[in-house]
C-alpha positions in Angstrom: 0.0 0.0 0.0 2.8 2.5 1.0 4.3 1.7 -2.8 1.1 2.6 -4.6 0.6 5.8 -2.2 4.3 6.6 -3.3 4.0 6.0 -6.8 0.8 8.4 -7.3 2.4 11.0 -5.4 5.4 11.2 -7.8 3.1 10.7 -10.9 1.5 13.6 -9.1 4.3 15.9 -8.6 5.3 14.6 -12.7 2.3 15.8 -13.8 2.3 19.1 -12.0 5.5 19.8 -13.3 4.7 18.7 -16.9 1.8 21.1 -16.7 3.5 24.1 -16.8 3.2 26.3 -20.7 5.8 27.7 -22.4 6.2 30.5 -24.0 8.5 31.9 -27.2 11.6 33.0 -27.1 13.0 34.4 -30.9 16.7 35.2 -30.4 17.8 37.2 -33.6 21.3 37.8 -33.2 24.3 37.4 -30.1 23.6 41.0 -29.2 22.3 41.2 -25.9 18.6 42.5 -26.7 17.8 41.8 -29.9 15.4 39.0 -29.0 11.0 38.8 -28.9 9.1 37.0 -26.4 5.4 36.0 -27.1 3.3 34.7 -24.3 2.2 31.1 -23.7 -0.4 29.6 -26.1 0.9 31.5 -29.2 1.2 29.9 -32.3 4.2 30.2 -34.6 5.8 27.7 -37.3 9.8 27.8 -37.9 10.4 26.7 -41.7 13.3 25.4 -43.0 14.5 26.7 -46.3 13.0 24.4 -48.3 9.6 25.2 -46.5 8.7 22.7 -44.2 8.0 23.1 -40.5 10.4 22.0 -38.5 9.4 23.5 -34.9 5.7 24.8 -33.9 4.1 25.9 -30.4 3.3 23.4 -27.9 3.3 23.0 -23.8 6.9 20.8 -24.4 10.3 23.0 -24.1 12.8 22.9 -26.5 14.9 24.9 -29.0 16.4 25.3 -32.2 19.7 26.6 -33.5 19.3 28.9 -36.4 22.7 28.7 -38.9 20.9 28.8 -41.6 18.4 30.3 -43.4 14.5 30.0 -42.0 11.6 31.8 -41.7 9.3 32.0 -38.8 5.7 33.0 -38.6 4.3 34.3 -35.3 0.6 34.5 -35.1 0.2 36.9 -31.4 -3.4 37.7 -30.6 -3.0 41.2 -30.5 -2.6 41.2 -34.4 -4.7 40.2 -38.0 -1.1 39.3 -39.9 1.5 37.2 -38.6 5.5 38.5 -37.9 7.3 37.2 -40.0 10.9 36.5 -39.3 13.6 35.9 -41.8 16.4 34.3 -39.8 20.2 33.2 -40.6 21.1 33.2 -36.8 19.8 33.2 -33.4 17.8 31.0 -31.8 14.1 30.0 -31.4 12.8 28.4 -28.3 10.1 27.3 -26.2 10.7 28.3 -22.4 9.0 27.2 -19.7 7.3 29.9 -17.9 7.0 31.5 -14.5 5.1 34.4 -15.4 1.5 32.0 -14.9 -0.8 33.5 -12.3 -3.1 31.0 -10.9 -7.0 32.6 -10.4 -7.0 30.6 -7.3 -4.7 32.9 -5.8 -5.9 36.6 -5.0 -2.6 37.9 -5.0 0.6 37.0 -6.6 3.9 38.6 -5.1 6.3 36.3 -6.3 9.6 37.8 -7.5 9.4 36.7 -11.5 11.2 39.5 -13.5 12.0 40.3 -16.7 15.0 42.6 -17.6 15.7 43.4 -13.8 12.1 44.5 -13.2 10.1 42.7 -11.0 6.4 42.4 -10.7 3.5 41.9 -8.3 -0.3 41.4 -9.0 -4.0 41.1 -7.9 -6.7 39.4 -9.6 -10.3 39.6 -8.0 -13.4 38.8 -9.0 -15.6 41.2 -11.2 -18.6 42.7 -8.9 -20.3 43.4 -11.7 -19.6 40.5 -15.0 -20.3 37.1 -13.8 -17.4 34.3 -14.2 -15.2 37.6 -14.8 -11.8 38.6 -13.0 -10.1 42.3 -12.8 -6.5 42.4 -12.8 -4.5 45.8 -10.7 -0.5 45.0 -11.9 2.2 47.1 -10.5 6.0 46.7 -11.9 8.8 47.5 -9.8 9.6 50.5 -12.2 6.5 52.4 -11.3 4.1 51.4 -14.6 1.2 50.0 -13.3 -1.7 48.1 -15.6 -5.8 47.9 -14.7 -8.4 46.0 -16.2 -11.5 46.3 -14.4 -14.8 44.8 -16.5 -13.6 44.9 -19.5 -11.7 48.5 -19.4 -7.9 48.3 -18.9 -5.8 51.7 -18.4 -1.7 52.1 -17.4 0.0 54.4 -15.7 3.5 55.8 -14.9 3.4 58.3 -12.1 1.0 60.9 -13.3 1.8 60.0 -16.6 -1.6 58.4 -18.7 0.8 55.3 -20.7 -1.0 54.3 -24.1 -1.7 51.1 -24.9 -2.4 49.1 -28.2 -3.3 45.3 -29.1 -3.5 43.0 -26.2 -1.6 44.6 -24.2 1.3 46.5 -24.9 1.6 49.3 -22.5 4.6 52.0 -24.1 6.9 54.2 -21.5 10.0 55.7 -21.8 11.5 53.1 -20.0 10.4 50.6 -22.7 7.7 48.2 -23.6 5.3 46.1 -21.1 3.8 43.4 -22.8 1.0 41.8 -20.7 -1.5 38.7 -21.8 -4.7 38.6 -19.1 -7.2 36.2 -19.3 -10.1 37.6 -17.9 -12.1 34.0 -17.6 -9.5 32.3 -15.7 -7.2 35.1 -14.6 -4.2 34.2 -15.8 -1.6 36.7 -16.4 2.1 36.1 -18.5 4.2 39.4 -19.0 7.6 40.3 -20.1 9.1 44.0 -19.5 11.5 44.9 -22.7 13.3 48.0 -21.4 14.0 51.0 -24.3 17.3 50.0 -26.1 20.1 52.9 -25.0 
């Protein structure tokens, strides 16, 4: 009996490891920011140059050399067209990501960064949409995100921050780009600080 009991909690702890998503990671060239991340659950296909797909999104990590020439086509929800990339270098993976809030927690305070910037974040229930969550996000750089019922706003200090697509909030200290699921309440971000 002790075996079995044994054995399911190590499938368990397999499965809840395996259950993580990833997200994309495009690495154009060896200088230090010249890279994209898109948030879990976008679709992309890397193609080889004589057109055939060779890597495409999926919950397993991995990764792919680029030496060659390829061309990879990004489909993120905040646009109608795919990104196309034409790549000779770099790298495209599929990292396994931190950035997941889970709905069943009110408030997430880890310490996940992105680019030295650290974030916390509070998802609540909506008083006013039924099966809906609101989302108040704060970075450790002072931008801070809201989306309550369906109406989302950023700010830095005073500053009003515009936003475009799903979500990418612009400052002068660079790009926040945030993914909220207002069903479930998960949240995935990255913070790209403005190139010097």
């Amino acid at each position: 009996m002790k075996i079995k009991i044994n054995l399911l909690l190590i499938a368990f702890i397999t499965c809840a490891t395996y259950a993580q998503k990833t997200y994309l990671k495009v690495t154009k060239s060896n200088d230090a920011y010249d890279y994209e991340l898109y948030p879990p659950g976008t679709k992309f296909e890397l193609k080889n140059k004589h057109g055939y797909i060779i890597f495409k999104n999926s919950d397993d990590p991995g990764s792919i050399e680029i030496t060659e020439k390829h061309t990879l086509y990004v489909y993120p929800s905040w646009k109608d067209e795919p990104t196309i990339y034409k790549l000779t270098e770099g790298r495209v993976e599929k990292l396994l990501t931190h950035r997941f809030t889970d709905s069943n927690t009110n408030i997430d305070a880890t310490s996940a960064s992105s680019n030295g910037v650290t974030a916390t974040s509070k998802v609540t229930e909506s008083e006013t949409i039924e099966g809906q969550k609101n989302l108040e996000f704060t970075l450790s750089n002072g931008i801070t995100f809201a989306y309550t019922d369906g109406i989302y706003s950023a700010t830095l200090g005073e500053k009003i921050l515009s936003i475009k697509y799903k979500y990418l909030v612009y400052s002068d200290l660079g790009v926040l780009k945030l993914s909220f699921n207002a069903t479930t309440g998960k949240v995935w971000w990255v913070f790209e600080p403005t190139k010097e």
